[in-house]
C-alpha positions as CSV (number, residue, x, y, z in Angstrom):
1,X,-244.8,64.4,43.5
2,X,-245.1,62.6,46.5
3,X,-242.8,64.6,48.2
4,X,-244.5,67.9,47.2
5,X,-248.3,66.6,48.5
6,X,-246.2,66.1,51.9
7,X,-245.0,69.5,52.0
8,X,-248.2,71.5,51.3
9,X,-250.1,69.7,54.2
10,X,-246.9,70.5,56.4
11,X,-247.5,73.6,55.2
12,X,-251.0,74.0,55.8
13,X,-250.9,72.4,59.4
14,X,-248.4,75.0,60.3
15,X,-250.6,77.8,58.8
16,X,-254.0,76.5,60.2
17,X,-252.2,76.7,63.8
18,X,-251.2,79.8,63.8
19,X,-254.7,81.5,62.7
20,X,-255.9,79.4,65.9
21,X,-253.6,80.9,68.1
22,X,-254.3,84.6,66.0
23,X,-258.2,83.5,66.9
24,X,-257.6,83.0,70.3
25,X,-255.9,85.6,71.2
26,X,-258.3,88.3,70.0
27,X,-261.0,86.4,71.9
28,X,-259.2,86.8,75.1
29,X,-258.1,90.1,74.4
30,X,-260.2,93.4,75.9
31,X,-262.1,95.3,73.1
32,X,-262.2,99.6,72.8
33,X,-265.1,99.5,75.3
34,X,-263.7,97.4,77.9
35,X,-261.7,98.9,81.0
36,X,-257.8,98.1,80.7
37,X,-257.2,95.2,82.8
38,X,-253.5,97.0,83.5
39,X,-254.5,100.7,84.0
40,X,-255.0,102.2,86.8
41,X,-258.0,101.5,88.7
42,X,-260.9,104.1,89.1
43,X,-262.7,103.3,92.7
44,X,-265.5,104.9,91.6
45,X,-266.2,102.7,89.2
46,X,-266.8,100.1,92.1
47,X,-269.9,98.7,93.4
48,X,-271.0,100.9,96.5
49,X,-273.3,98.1,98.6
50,X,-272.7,96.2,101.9
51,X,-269.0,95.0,102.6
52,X,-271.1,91.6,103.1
53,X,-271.6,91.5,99.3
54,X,-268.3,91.9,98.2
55,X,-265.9,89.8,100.7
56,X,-267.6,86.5,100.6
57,X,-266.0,83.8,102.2
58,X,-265.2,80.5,99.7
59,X,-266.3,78.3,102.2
60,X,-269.0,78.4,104.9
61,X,-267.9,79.6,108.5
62,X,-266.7,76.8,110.6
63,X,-268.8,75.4,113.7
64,X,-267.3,75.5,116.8
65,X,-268.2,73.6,119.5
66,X,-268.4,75.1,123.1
67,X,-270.8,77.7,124.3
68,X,-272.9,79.9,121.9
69,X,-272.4,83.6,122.2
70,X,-275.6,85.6,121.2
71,X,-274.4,88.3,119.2
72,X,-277.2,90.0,117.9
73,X,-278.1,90.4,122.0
74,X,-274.6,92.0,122.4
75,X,-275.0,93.9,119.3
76,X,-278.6,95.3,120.4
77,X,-276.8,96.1,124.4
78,X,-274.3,98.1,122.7
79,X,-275.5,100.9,120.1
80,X,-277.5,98.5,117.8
81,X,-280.9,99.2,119.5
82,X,-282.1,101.5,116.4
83,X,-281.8,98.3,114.0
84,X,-284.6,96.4,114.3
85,X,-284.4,93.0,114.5
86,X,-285.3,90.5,111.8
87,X,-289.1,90.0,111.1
88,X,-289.0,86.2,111.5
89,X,-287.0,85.0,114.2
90,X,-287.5,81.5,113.4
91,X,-286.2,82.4,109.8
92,X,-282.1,81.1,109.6
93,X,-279.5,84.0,109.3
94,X,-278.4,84.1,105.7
95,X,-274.4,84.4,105.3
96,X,-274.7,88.2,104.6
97,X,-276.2,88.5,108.5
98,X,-273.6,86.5,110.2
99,X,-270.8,88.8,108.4
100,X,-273.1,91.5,109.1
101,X,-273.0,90.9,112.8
102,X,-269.3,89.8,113.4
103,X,-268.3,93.3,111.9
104,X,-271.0,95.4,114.6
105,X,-270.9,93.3,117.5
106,X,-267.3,94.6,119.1
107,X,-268.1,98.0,117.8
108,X,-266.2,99.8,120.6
109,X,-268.4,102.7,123.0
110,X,-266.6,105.6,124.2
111,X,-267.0,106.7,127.7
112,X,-267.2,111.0,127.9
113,X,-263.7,110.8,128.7
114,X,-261.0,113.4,128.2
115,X,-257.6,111.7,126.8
116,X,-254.5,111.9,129.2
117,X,-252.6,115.2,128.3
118,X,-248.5,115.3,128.9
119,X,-247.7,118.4,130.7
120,X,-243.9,118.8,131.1
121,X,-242.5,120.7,134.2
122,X,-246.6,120.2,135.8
123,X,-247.3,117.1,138.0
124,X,-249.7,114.6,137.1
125,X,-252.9,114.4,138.9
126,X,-252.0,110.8,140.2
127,X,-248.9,111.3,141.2
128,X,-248.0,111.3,145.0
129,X,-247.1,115.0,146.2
130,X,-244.8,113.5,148.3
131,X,-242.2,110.6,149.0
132,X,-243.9,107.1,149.7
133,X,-243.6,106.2,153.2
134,X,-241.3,103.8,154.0
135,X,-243.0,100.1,155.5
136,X,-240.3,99.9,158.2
137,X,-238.2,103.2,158.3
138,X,-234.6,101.7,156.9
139,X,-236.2,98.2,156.8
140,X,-235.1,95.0,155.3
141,X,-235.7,95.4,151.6
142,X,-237.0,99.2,151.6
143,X,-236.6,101.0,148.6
144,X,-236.1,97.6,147.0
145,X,-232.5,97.2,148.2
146,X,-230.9,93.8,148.1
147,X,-231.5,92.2,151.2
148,X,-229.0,89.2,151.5
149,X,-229.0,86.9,154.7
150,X,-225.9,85.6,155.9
151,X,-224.8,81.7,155.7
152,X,-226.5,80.6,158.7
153,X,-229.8,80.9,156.9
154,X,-228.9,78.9,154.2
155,X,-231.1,75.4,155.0
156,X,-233.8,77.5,155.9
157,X,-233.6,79.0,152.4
158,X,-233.3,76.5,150.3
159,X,-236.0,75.0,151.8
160,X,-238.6,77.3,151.4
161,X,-236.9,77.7,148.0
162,X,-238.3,73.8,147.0
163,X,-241.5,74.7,148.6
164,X,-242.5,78.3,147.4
165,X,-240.2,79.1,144.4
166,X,-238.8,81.8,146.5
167,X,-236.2,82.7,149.3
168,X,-239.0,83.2,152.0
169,X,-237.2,83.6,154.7
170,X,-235.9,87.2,153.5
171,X,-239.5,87.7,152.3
172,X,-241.2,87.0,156.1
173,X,-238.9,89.8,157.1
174,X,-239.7,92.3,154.7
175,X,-242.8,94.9,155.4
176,X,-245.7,94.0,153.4
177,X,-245.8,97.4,153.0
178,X,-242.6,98.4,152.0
179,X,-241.6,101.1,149.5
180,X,-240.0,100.3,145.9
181,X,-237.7,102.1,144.1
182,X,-239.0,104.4,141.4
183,X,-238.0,102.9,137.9
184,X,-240.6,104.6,135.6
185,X,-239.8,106.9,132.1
186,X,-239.2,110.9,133.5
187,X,-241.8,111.6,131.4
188,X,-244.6,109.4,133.0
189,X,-244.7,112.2,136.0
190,X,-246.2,114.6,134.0
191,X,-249.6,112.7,132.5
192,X,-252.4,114.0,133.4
193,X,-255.2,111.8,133.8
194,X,-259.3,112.7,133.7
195,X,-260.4,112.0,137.0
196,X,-263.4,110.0,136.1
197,X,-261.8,106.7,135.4
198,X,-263.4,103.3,135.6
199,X,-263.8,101.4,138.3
200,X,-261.8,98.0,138.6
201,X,-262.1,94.3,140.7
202,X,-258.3,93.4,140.9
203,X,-258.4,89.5,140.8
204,X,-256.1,87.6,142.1
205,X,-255.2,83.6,142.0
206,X,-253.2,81.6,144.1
207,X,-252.3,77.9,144.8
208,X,-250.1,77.2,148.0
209,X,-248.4,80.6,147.7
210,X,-246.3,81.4,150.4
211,X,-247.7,84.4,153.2
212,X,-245.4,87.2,152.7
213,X,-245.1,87.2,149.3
214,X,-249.0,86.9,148.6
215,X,-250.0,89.3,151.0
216,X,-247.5,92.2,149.7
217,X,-249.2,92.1,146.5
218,X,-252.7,92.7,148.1
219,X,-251.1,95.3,150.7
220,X,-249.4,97.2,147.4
221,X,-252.5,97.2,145.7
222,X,-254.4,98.5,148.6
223,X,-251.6,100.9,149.5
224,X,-251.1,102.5,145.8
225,X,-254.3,102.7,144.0
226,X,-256.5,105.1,144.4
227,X,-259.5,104.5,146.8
228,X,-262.2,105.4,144.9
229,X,-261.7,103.3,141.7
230,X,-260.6,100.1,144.0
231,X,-264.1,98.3,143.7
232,X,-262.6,94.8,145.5
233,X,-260.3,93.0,145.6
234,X,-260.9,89.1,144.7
235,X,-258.9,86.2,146.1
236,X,-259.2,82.8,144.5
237,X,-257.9,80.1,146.2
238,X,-257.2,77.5,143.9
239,X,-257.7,74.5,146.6
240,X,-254.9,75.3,148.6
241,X,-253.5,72.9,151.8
242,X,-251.4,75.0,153.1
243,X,-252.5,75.9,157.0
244,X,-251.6,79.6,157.0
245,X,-253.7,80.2,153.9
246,X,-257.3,78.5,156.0
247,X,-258.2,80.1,158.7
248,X,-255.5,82.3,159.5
249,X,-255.9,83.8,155.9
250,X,-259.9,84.6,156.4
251,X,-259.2,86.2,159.7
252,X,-256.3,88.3,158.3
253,X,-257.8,90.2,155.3
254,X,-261.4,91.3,157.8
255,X,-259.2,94.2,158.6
256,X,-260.3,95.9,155.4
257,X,-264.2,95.7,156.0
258,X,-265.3,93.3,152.4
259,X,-262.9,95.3,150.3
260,X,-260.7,92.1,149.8
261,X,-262.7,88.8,149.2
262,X,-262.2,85.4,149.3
263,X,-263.8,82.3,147.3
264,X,-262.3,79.1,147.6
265,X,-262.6,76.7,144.9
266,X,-264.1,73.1,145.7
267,X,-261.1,71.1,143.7
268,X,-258.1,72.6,141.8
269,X,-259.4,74.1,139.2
270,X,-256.1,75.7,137.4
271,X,-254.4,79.0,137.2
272,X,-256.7,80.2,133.5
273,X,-260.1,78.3,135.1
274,X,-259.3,79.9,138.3
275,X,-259.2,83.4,136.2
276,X,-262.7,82.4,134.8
277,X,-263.7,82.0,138.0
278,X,-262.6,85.5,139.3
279,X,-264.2,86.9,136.2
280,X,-267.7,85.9,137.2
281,X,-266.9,86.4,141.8
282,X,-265.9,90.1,140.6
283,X,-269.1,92.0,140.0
284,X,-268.0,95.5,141.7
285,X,-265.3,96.7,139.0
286,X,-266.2,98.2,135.5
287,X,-262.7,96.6,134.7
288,X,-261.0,93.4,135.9
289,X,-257.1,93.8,136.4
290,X,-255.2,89.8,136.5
291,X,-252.0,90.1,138.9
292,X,-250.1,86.7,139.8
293,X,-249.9,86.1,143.6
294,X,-246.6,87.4,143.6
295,X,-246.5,90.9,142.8
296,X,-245.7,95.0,143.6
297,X,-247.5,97.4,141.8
298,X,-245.7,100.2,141.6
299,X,-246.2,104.0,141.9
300,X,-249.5,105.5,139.8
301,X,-249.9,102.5,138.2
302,X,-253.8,102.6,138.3
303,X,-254.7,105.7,136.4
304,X,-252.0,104.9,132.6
305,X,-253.6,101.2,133.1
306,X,-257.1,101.9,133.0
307,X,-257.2,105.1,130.8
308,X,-256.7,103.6,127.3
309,X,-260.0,101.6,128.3
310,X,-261.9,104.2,129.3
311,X,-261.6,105.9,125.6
312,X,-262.3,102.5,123.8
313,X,-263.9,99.3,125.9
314,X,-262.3,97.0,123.4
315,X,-259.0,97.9,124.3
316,X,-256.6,95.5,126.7
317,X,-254.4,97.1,128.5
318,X,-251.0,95.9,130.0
319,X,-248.5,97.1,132.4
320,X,-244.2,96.9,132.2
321,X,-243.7,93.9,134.2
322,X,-240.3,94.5,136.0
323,X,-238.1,92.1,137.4
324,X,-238.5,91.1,141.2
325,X,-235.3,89.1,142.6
326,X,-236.9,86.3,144.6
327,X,-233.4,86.0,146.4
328,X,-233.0,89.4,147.4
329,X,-236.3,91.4,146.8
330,X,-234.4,93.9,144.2
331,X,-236.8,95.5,141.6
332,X,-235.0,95.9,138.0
333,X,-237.0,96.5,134.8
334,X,-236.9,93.0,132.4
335,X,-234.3,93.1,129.6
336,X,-234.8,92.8,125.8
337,X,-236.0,96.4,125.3
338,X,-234.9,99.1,123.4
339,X,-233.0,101.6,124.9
340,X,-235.9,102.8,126.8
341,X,-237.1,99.1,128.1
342,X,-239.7,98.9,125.4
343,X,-240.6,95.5,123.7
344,X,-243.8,93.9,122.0
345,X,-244.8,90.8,123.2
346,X,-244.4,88.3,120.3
347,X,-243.9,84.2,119.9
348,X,-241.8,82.1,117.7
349,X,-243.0,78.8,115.4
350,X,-242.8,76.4,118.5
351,X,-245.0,79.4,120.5
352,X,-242.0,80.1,123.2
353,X,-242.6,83.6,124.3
354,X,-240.7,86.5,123.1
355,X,-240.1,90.3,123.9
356,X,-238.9,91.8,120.8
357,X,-237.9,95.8,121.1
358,X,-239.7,98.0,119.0
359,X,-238.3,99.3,116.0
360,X,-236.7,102.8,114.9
361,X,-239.3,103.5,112.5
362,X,-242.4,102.0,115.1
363,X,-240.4,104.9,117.3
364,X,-240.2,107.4,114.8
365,X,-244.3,107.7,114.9
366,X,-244.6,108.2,118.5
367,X,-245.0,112.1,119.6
368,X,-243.7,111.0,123.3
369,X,-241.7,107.9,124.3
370,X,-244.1,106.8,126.9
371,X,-247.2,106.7,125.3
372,X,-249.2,103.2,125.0
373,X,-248.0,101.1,122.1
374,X,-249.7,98.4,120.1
375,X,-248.4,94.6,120.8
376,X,-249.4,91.0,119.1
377,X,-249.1,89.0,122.2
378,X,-249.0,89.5,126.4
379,X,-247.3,87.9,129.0
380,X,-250.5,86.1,130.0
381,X,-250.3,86.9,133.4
382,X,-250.8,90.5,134.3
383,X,-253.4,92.6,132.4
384,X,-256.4,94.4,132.6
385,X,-259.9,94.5,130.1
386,X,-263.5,95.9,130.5
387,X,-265.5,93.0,132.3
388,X,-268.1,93.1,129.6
389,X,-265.8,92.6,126.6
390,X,-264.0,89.6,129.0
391,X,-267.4,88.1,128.6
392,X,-268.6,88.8,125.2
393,X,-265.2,87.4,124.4
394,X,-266.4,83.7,126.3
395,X,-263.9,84.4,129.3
396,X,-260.6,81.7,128.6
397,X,-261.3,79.0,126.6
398,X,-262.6,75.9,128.9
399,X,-259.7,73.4,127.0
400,X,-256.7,75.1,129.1
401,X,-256.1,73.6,132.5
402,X,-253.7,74.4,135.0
403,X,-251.5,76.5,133.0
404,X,-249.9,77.1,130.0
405,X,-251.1,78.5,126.2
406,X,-253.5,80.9,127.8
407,X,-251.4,84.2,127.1
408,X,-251.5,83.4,123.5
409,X,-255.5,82.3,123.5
410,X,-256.5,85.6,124.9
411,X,-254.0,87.7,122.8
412,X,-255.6,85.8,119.4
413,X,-259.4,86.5,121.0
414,X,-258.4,90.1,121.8
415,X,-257.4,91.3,118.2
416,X,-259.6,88.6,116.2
417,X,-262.6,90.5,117.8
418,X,-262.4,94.0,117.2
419,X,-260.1,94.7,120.2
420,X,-256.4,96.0,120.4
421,X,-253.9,95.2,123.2
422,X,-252.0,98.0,124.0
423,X,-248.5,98.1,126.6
424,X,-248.7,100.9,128.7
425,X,-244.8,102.3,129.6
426,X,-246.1,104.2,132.4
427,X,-247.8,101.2,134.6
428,X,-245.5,99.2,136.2
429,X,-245.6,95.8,138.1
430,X,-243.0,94.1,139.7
431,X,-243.1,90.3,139.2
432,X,-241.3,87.7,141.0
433,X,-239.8,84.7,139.0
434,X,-239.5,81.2,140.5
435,X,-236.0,80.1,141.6
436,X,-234.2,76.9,140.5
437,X,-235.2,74.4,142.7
438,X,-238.6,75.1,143.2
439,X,-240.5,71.3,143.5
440,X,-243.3,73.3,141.6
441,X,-246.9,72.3,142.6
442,X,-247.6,68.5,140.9
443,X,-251.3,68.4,138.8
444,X,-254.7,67.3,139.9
445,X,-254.9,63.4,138.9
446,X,-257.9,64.5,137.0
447,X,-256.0,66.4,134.5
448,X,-253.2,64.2,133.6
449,X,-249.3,64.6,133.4
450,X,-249.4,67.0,131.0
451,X,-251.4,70.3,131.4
452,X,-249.0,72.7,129.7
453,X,-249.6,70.6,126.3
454,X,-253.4,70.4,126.3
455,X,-253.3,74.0,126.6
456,X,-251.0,74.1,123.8
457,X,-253.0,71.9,122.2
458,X,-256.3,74.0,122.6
459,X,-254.7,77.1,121.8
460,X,-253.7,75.5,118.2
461,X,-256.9,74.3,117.6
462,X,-258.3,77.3,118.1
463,X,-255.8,78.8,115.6
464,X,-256.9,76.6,113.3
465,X,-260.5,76.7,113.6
466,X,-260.6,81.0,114.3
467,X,-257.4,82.3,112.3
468,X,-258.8,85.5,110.2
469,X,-262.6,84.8,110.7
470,X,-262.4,88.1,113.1
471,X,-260.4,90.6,111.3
């Protein structure tokens, strides 16, 4: 008996549970009237308001220190006149107006601009009608020929080697206005270019650079952009002590009447502050164009460069930086391309810089091989970006001194904010690398011993503190 009592509540447990779970289940399940949770989805079913509504953000945006940017002032300056603004100013913006406003505020502005058109067989507006002249007529290093120096030099070039990063010696003999050799896609001959581009102040930094090698890059700016879109050029000397950079520099660049200009930082400020710096001396140019101190532009590199911003002011353009020899003075384009020297700018987990080639399917969508392409990261070094977005953008983030970090802190602002970064095949700017054994130039005491890893540093934090708040 006792043994059949045992096994009915046994049997009653088991049957009691099982209605439970029968209960349960028909409470969680959807009724007739409800949509099918694993059906296709009908968009019209969902709500029409403000994005603002819908993509909330779980927590509260972030507070950065630093300075404030006014947005609602740049929103107003650029198309958001007709919106009038808020009828208490002393009221706090609710979360729906701060999304509201970091969605408008980089709303980019088209110029009345005609986009480049490729005509094959026809040449392109910008292009010279006939060969460049030669610096020196069968110079040292024309065409960008090696130019090697025989044994007797050697001393004398490693020296200047410790001191300037480069074989100076051959680069004191070569014209500062010599010619290049022509490197560029067949294809970028034939652009044609609207004639009403924008303006630009090409900046330039430099700290201790040696003569030659700092005054071809103004020369070949002067010498191969178009007059009447050169606003200035702008020299900042980043508290140099070298003698032939004092007076003999100021003296030097009078021969072009104030189109070059020179400001002279107080202490050493850093290549990226230096840049900062430039941003707010350059108040001629519609664009600012970054070149390093030891540079060549190349031939129509103006008119590709500054095109793509003319169409959208959010966009930042930058040139193929070729390969200078700072032995010789040859002019190669950089490897890790495709087959056409193409490659996005990209970084790996411990942030080294990487040029990876694009792909066979990123190819497969381009109508021509040399038109501008998209790209994560830059360089750093050579780029250019409408002066106005530089500044809505809060210039280079105060936190990076000397150098280092910077190219990856202005390629996160650029595409965080609304903007794109595009490469452009058809601008080209040679580049000389340092040489082992340069002595490189030792830090102010003010910063420390380590410069490159505060701006790593800064550049993670603002990772951390910015990731995804922009797109």
């Amino acid at each position: 008996m006792r043994l059949k009592v045992g096994f009915i509540l046994r049997s009653l447990l088991v049957i009691g549970t099982f209605l439970g779970l029968v209960v349960l289940w028909s409470s969680l399940s959807p009724g007739s009237s409800d949509e099918n949770p694993f059906g296709k989805r009908d968009d019209s079913l969902l709500a029409k308001g403000d994005l603002a509504d819908q993509f909330k953000p779980v927590v509260p945006w972030p507070h950065v220190e630093g300075v404030e940017v006014d947005l609602n002032s740049i929103r107003l300056k650029h198309g958001g006149a007709n919106h009038p603004p808020n009828a208490d100013q002393h009221q706090q913006p609710n979360q729906k107006q701060v999304i509201q406003q970091q969605y408008v505020t980089f709303r980019p502005n088209s110029h009345n601009y005609n986009a480049p058109v490729l005509k094959k067989g026809m040449l392109g507006n910008f292009e010279p009608k006939e060969p460049e002249p030669q610096g020196v007529p069968a110079g040292p290093g024309e065409g960008a020929k090696p130019f090697v120096l025989g044994p007797e030099y050697k001393d004398a070039i490693q020296t200047s080697i410790k001191e300037f990063g480069f074989n100076m010696v051959a680069s004191d003999m070569i014209s500062l206005d010599r010619s290049i050799s022509d490197i560029r896609h067949e294809e970028c001959k034939y652009w044609h270019y609207d004639d009403r581009l924008l303006t630009s102040s090409v900046i330039i930094v430099f700290h201790n650079e040696g003569w030659s090698t700092l005054m071809r890059t103004v020369h070949s700016v002067i010498k191969r952009t178009p007059r009447q879109f050169l606003a200035e050029i702008v020299m900042i000397d980043d508290f140099s002590n070298k003698v032939h950079l004092k007076e003999r520099l100021e003296e030097y660049i009078k021969q072009w009447n104030g189109l070059v200009k020179l400001f002279r930082n107080e202490k050493r400020e850093g290549l990226i502050q230096a840049r900062s710096i430039g941003a707010k001396k350059a108040t001629k140019g519609q664009v600012l164009i970054y070149l390093d101190a030891h540079c060549e532009v190349a031939i129509n590199w103006y008119a590709p460069l500054v095109a793509p911003i003319a169409e959208d002011r959010t966009v930042c353009t930058v040139p193929l930086i070729d390969y200078i020899d700072g032995n010789e003075y040859t002019m190669e384009p950089q490897q890790g391309g495709d087959e056409d020297g193409l490659a996005r700018g990209a970084w790996d987990w411990s942030l080294l810089w990487k040029r990876v080639p694009l792909s066979q399917k990123e190819k497969a969508k381009r109508q021509y091989t040399t038109l501008p392409y998209r790209s994560p990261a830059m360089a750093g070094g050579l780029f250019a970006i409408e002066r106005e977005f530089f500044f809505e953008m809060g210039l280079y983030d105060p936190g990076l001194q000397i150098w280092g970090g910077e190219n990856f802190e202005i390629s996160y602002k650029i595409w965080q904010c609304g903007g794109k970064l595009l490469f452009i095949p058809c601008s080209r700017v040679g580049h000389i690398y340092r040489l082992q054994g340069w002595q490189g130039n030792p830090p102010p005491a003010h910063v420390g011993s380590s410069p490159t890893l505060k701006g790593g540093t800064s550049m993670q934090e603002f990772q951390m503190v910015h990731g995804g708040n922009c797109l």
